[in-house]
Every structure is written in structure tokens, then in C-alpha cells.
C-alpha positions, -999 to +999 in steps of 0.1 A: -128+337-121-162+334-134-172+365-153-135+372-159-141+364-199-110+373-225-138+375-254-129+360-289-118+386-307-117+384-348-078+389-350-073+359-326-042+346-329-052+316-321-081+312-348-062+331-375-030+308-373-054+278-378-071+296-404-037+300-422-025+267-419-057+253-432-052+274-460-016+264-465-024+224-463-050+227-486-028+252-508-005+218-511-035+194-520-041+226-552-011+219-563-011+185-561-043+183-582-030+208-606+004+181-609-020+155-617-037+174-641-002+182-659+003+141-660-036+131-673-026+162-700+007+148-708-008+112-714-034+122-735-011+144-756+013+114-757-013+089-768-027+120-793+008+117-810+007+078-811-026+083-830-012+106-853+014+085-863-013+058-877-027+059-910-065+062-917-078+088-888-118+072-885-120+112-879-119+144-889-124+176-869-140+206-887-124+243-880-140+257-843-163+283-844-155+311-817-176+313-787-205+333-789-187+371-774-215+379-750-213+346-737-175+352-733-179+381-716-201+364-686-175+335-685-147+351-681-160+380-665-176+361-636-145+339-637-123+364-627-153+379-599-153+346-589-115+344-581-112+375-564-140+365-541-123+334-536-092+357-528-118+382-504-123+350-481-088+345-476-089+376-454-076+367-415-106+384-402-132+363-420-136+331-401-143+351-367-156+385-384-179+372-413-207+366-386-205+396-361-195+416-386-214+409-422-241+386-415-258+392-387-257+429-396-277+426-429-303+400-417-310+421-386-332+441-406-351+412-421-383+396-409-379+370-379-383+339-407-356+352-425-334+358-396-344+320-387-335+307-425-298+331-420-291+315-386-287+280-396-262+289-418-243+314-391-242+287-368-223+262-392-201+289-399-201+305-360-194+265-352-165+260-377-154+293-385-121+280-397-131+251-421-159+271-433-136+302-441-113+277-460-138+262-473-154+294-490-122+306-504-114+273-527-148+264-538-151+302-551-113+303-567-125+266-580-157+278-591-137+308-607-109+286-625-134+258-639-152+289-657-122+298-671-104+266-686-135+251-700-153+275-724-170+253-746-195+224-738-207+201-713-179+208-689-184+244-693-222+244-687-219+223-657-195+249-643-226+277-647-250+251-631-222+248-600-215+285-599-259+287-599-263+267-569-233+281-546-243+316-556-279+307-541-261+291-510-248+322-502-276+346-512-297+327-488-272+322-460-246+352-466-268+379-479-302+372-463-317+370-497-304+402-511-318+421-482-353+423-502-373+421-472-354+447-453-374+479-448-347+497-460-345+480-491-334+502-518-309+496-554-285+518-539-276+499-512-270+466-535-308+454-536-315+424-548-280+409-537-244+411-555-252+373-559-282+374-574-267+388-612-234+359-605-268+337-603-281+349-634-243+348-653-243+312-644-279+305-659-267+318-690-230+301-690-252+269-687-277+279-716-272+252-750-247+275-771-275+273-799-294+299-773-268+327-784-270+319-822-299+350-823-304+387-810-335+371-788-312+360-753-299+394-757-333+413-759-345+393-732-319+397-713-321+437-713-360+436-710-358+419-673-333+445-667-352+472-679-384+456-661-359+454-625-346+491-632-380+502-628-391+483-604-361+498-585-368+534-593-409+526-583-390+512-550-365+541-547-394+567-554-418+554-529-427+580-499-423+574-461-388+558-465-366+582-458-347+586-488-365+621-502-349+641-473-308+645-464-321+652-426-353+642-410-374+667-392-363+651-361-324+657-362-316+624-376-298+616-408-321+601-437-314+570-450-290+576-479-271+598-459-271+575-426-258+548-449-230+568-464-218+579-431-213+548-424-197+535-449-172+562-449-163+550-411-148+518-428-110+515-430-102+527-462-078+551-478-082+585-470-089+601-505-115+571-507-134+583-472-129+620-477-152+613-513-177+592-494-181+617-466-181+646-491-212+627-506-227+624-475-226+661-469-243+662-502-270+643-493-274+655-465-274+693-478-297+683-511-316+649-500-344+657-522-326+663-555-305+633-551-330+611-548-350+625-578-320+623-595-316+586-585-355+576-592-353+592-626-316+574-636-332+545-629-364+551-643-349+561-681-323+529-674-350+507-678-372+524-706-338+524-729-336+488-720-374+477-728-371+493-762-347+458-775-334+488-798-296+487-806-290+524-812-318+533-776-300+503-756-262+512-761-273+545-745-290+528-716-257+511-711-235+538-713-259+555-687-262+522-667-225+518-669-221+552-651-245+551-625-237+523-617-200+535-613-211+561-592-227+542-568-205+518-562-180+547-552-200+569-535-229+549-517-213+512-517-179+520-515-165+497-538-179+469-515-147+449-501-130+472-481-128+469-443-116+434-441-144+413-441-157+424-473-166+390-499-175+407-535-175+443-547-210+446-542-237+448-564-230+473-589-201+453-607-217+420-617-253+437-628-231+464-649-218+429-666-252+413-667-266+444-693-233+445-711-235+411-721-273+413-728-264+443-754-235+421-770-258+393-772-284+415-789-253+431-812-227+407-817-249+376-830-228+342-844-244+311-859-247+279-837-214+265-834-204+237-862-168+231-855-172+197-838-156+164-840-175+152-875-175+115-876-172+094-908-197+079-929-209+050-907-190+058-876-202+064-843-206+094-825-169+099-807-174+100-771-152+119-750-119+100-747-119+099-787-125+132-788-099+139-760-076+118-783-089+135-813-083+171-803-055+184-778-075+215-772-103+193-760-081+170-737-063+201-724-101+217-717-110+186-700-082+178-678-081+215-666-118+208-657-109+184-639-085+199-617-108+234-612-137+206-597-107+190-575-102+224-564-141+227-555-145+197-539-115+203-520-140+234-509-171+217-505-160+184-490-150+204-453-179+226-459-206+199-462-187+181-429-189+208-408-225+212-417-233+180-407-212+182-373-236+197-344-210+201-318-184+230-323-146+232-334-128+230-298-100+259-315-127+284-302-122+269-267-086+272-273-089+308-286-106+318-257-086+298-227-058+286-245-043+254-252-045+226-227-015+225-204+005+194-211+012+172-180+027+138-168+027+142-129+003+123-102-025+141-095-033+154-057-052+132-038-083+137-022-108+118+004-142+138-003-180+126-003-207+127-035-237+142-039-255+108-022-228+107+007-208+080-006-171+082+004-148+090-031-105+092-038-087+094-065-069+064-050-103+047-054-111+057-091-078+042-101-080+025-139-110+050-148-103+083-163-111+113-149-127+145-159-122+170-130-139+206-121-149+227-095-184+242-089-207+267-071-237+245-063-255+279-055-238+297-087-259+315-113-238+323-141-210+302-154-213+268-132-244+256-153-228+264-185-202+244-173-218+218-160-237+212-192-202+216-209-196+183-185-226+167-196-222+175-233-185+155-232-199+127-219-227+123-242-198+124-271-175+098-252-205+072-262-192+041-252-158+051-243-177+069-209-181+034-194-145+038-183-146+073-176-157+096-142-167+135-146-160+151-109-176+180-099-155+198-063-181+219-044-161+255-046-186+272-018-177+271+016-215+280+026-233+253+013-215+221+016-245+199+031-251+171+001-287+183-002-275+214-021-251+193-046-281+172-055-305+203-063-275+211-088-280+180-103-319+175-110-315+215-120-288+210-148-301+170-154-269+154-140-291+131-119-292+115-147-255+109-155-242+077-143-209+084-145-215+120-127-199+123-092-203+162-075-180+156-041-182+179-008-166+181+027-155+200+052-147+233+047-114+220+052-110+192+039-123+213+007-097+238+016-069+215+009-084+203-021-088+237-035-050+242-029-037+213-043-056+217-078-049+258-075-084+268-076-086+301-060-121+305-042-132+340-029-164+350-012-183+377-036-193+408-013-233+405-005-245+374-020-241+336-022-220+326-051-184+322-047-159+332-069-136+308-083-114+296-108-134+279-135-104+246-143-111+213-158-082+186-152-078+153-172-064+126-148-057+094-166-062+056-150-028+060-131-037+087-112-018+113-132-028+147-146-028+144-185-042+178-190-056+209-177-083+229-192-091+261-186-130+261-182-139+296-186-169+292-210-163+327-224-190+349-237-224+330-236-229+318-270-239+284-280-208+278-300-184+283-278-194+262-252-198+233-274-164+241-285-154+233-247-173+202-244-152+188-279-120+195-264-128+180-234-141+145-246-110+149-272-087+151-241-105+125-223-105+103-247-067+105-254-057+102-215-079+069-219-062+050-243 
């Protein structure tokens, strides 16, 4: 009955058990990849032994020089932050959660253009929220795995530009660029974005090694971090925005303490909420001190770091290193929890961002020299001879390979369902359920159209037929479904020529043609060839009603009639193929697209 909507919730079983088995399929393409890795690794290691066997190598390789350690430190770091993202997406709740739940959440609080900028993105991902869910999880596991097989060179530097640009993708998109132009903005709360220092680790993962040979990355590295700490605590210090007082004069909660509260409301474990809370309470009690606490932390954070002094920055870090600790289990609570959590939050990644700016300012190595060194005269090798030259390379390289199969496998869906307007028809399903399966003739019926022309199934024999009933008077879900109609037959293309939509008038009070036609011009089916909306008697209706099982009730005061919102598929014989349950669920634009899909899908199927 219209109205009657079951909702989409985010544990549907429906989208979840997609979700899995999307996961599981492409789980078995991995693999394969990560065979065919083993067999390119294996045939360069046989033909490395052939080569060896020969007299006269043209070349010799010079001992390796170890990778700078601060640069080691954001590889493999990030690698592994990387991975466990990958590993966060993988969560059943993401496809139908991420949305409600995360995103439009955060850019709620942003400025109408950046709400604009966010929603193109939610409505990919509201669209397809399985291949988009999948797609997340293996192009962060491949982003994660191609940083960690290929720590030297040009494969390893393209893996910090790639890391670069998906990180922005989902600043922009996921995070609604760090929240910066929230009012609320503050460091505590993860300010500029967790994504914005995985960023900045990839910039430096795709820096010429030679960059890392001096203390100068390193000090430059801790003097932006010094400048952002105090541009934090200037941010964190500034009046009027609620974070000086635990209550306002008004009852409420300030905004530290509002923010804790409600992250202690997220499932957790209890000894994790009953800390979070306890802060809270804290804040609530002491507001003022926290915060001066907070401003000043922040404030001597970033003067240690500006001094580019070993001795002044390892304390900065320390302190850093704790307060940054603190927050994340206090204010952010540790970030991932409550099911659709994608990264620990902030704190974690811009920790490892100053670490490795006081390692590269410490720990300084001269440019590497352990390269392939060609003979006199020879050419430079390129990279099969040095594959051929050097298992370590060819091992380094074929692994590569595989963690960018891995991505792609990722991106490829991800860029699809971008570029498809029209929704995944699995929310239709999750909604109404699967089509009903049939093979049996259809009931007959001897109705007129919207222009009085006389219409029967016997008559539309050898076209296919896409069947509904609606309230010509209705309101509510009757337009959505008509366009639902309309939709369909706009992605039939061609294939419509031998298909017929049928509309049933489902109100016994306005059966006169006149009213079927106003329906029409209203929701621009005049304009539908292939559109036929039939009426009749109230009995003749009557009998059709029965036959298909629409139930039609007369709503108490008013002029709609309630009825049951089906959609059969009747194929050139005359039989019922399938039958739809038409509900368009909860008004959203993706999930009556989604309706639309798996109708032309069905109608296209019962046509061939």
C-alpha cells in the first residue's frame, strides 16, 4: 500500500550479502593476480640463473645503500594505515551506512558549496553502494601493499603519487575537506582531515631519494608542523566558539564536551566509554582549564618544532606524541569504532608525519649509490636487464605489479559506477525484494486508454509488457512511480519499440479518461509513445484488480485510493515473466532509479 515503506536499513540482508559476495569474487581475482605474480617472479629468477651461468656479465651491481629511515618510516607506516583502512571498508555496514551515517554528518556543518562538491560523490556511492564499498576496500589494501613491496625507485614513488591522489579523492568526497569550513572546526576533533597527513606521507614517498640525503626535508618538515600547531592553538584559542566553557550559560553542553558525549554513545567497549564519558564530565566540570590546557599544548608543540633544533624538537615530539595520544582516546575515540568507521582519525598519521620529520632531521644517509653500474661503454640497463641483473629488483617489480592489479581491480568498478547515472537495482531489491519468478498466462483484460481506444492483452500479443496500477488523483507514490515507468523506458532505447508500459486506473472515483490524461501531461507521459494508462467501469476495473491481486481501499476523507503499488512483466505470449513489487520506498533519488533499472532489466529479459 502506498506509504506502507520497509525503509533500507544499513544491515540489509539483501545489500550486505551482495556486498560479501562482491568481496569474495574479487577476493578470487587477488589471488589470481598474486598467482601470476609468483609465475612473472619465477621466470625472471629462472632466466636470472640462465644469465648467471654465462661468462662475461656486461654488468656489475654495486652493494645497496639502505633506504633513507625517515623515509622508511612513512612507507611502511602508511602502508600498514593504508591496509587497515582497506580492512575498515570491509565492514557490512559500510555500503548502506557510509552516507547516512559518516558523510552526510560531517558536511552538514559545511557551507552550501561544500555540501554541493560532497554530494556528487554521496550520490555515486548512495547509487552503487555495493561496488563503491568494494571498490574502497581493494584500492586502499592495494594502495597499502604497493607501498610496501616496492621501497626503492620509480615503482615506489609512483605508489606515493597514487596514494596522493586517492587520499584527495576522499578528503574531498569522504571528509568534506577536513571539515575546515565547519564552524566548529577545531584540532581536537581531527581538523584538517586524517587524510590530509596520508596526503602529505605520499608527497614525500614520491620525493627523488636524493631529497632525504640532508637534515633540510626534515627541518622543513617540522617547521610546517610547527607553523599548523599554531595555527591550531590560534584556532582552538579563539573566543565565541564554545570551547572555553564545559556548559554554556544556557544549559547546553559546550562544544568539547557536546562532542565527547557523543562519542561515548558509540558502540564500543565499556572500559573504552566509561573513559570517554569520564572526560566528558571533566570537561564539562573544568571547560576553561581544559581548553587552556589544550591552546597552550599546542602552542609550545609548534614553537619546539620551528626551532629545527635536534635536542628542542625530540621534546616537541615526545610532547606531540602524547597529546596526541590523549586525544585520540579521549576526544576522538580511537576513530574506527562504531562500524562505519574508515581510519583512526587524525591523530595517528600526523603523530607519524613529525616522527619522520625528526628522523629525517636526525638520521641523515648520503644519496643512494648502490645501483646497477654499467661497464665502460655500455648502456644504461633498462629495467628488464636490471630485473635480470638483480633478483631483488625483479622480485620488487613483479610484486608492484600485482599491488597495482590489486588497485585497478578497485578503481576499475569505482570509475564505472561513477560514470553510471541510473542506480544499482539491489536497492530496489533490498527494499521490495526480489522479483517473483513466473511462467503462467497472464489474466486477461478488455479496458480503454487514456484517448478511449479499446486495449487487451489478447491484442498486445508479440509486444512485451510492463504492467502497474495507478491513482490518477494520487499525490504521493503514483508519480514516483510513474516516472519510475518513464525512466525504464528511456533505458530500453531501442529495445522499447517492441515493448508496452500499462498503467490500470486503481480509483473507483475518477475513471472518466479526462482524469488519466491530466496524469499524463502532469508526469510528461503524453509524451511516451509506447505509454498506455487503461480505465473502465468500476467493474470491469474490479475484476482486473482481482485477477492481478491489487488490493484497492478507499482512504477515509480524501480522494486517493489506497492500493497495492505492483509492477508485472508479461512477455509476447501473454505470460507473466515477473512481478515487481513497486513500492518506491523512502523518497530518495537513488532508490527510485534503482526501480527503474530492474525494471528495464526484467523487461528486457522477458523480451528476448
Amino acid at each position: 500500500m502506498p506509504g506502507m515503506h520497509s525503509g533500507l536499513n544499513t544491515d540489509s540482508q539483501t545489500v550486505v550479502s551482495a556486498f560479501e559476495t562482491a568481496l569474495v569474487h574479487q577476493g578470487l581475482v587477488a589471488l589470481l593476480l598474486l598467482a601470476l605474480v609468483a609465475v612473472a617472479w619465477n621466470v625472471c629468477r629462472s632466466a636470472q640463473l640462465r644469465l648467471a651461468a654465462r661468462a662475461g656479465d656486461r654488468q656489475a651491481v654495486g652493494p645497496p645503500t639502505p633506504e633513507p629511515a625517515a623515509r622508511r618510516v612513512v612507507r611502511i607506516a602508511f602502508a600498514l594505515l593504508w591496509i587497515f583502512d582497506g580492512i575498515l571498508q570491509g565492514q557490512v555496514s559500510m555500503p548502506l551506512g557510509l552516507v547516512p551515517q559518516g558523510i552526510s554528518p560531517t558536511a552538514a556543518s559545511s557551507p552550501a558549496w561544500v555540501q554541493h562538491i560532497v554530494n556528487v560523490g554521496a550520490t555515486i556511492w548512495s547509487y552503487h553502494p555495493v561496488s563503491a564499498a568494494a571498490a574502497s576496500v581493494w584500492i586502499q589494501v592495494g594502495i597499502g601493499l604497493w607501498l610496501l613491496v616496492a621501497p626503492r625507485g620509480r615503482w615506489s614513488r609512483l605508489a606515493g603519487a597514487v596514494s596522493v591522489g586517492w587520499g584527495v579523492v576522499v578528503w574531498v568526497f569522504g571528509e568534506s575537506l577536513g571539515g575546515i569550513f565547519a564552524p566548529g572546526a577545531s584540532w581536537l576533533f581531527g581538523v584538517p582531515g586524517a587524510v590530509v597527513f596520508y596526503c602529505a606521507a605520499g608527497v614525500l614517498v614520491a620525493l627523488p631519494e636524493r631529497s632525504w640525503s640532508t637534515p633540510a626535508l626534515g627541518r622543513r618538515l617540522l617547521r610546517a608542523m610547527g607553523a599548523f600547531f599554531l595555527a591550531m592553538a590560534v584556532l582552538q584559542a579563539w573566543p565565541g566558539r564554545g570551547f572555553w566553557q564545559g556548559r554554556l550559560a544556557r544549559g547546553g553542553a559546550g562544544a568539547l564536551t557536546a562532542m565527547v558525549r557523543q562519542m561515548a554513545q558509540t558502540p564500543q567497549p565499556h572500559v573504552l566509554s566509561s573513559w570517554v564519558a569520564a572526560f566528558a564530565a571533566f570537561d564539562a566540570a573544568h571547560g576553561w582549564a581544559v581548553n587552556l590546557f589544550v591552546v597552550l599544548a599546542l602552542a609550545a608543540t609548534g614553537v619546539w618544532f620551528l626551532s629545527g633544533r635536534p635536542a628542542v624538537v625530540r621534546v616537541g615530539v615526545v610532547g606531540g606524541i602524547v597529546l596526541c595520544l590523549a586525544d585520540w582516546l579521549l576526544v576522538q575515540d580511537l576513530g574506527f569504532l562504531g562500524g562505519t568507521g574508515t581510519d583512526p582519525n587524525s591523530m595517528i598519521p600526523m603523530a607519524l608525519v613529525f616522527v619522520a620529520g625528526y628522523v629525517a632531521l636526525t638520521r641523515v644517509r648520503p644519496a643512494p649509490g648502490g645501483v646497477v653500474v654499467p661497464m665502460a661503454g655500455a648502456a644504461v640497463p633498462g629495467w628488464w636487464e636490471r630485473a635480470l641483473a638483480s633478483p631483488t629488483y625483479a622480485f620488487r617489480a613483479t610484486a608492484a605489479l600485482g599491488a597495482i592489479g590489486v588497485v585497478l581491480l578497485g578503481a576499475v568498478p569505482m570509475a564505472a559506477a561513477a560514470a553510471d547515472p541510473a542506480a544499482d537495482p539491489i536497492l530496489s531489491e533490498a527494499i521490495n525484494g526480489a522479483p517473483v519468478a513466473s511462467d503462467a498466462p497472464a489474466p486477461a483484460f478488455h479496458l480503454v486508454d487514456q484517448r478511449g481506444q479499446p486495449v487487451s492483452l489478447s491484442g498486445l500479443r508479440g509486444k512485451t509488457i510492463g504492467l502497474t496500477f495507478l491513482d490518477p488523483v494520487c499525490t504521493s507514490d503514483c508519480p514516483l512511480i510513474a516516472q519510475e515507468f518513464k525512466a525504464a523506458d528511456a533505458m530500453l532505447g531501442a529495445d522499447a519499440a517492441h515493448v508496452v508500459l500499462v498503467a490500470v486506473d486503481a480509483n473507483p472515483r475518477y475513471v472518466q479518461p479526462e482524469f488519466l490524461r491530466a496524469f499524463d501531461a502532469q508526469e510528461g507521459l503524453d509524451r511516451v509513445p509506447n505509454w498506455r494508462y487503461l480505465t473502465g467501469s468500476v467493474a470491469q476495473l474490479t475484476r482486473v484488480w482481482n485477477a492481478y491481486g491489487c488490493q484497492v481501499s478507499y482512504e477515509p476523507g480524501g480522494a486517493m485510493i489506497a492500493h497495492s503499488d505492483l509492477a508485472y512483466v508479461i512477455d509476447r505470449r501473454g505470460h507473466t515473466r515477473d512481478i515487481l513489487n513497486a513500492d518506491p520506498g523512502p523518497a530518495t533519488a537513488a532508490t527510485q532509479s534503482s526501480f527503474s533499472v530492474l525494471l528495464a532489466n526484467a523487461l528486457r529479459s522477458a523480451s528476448s
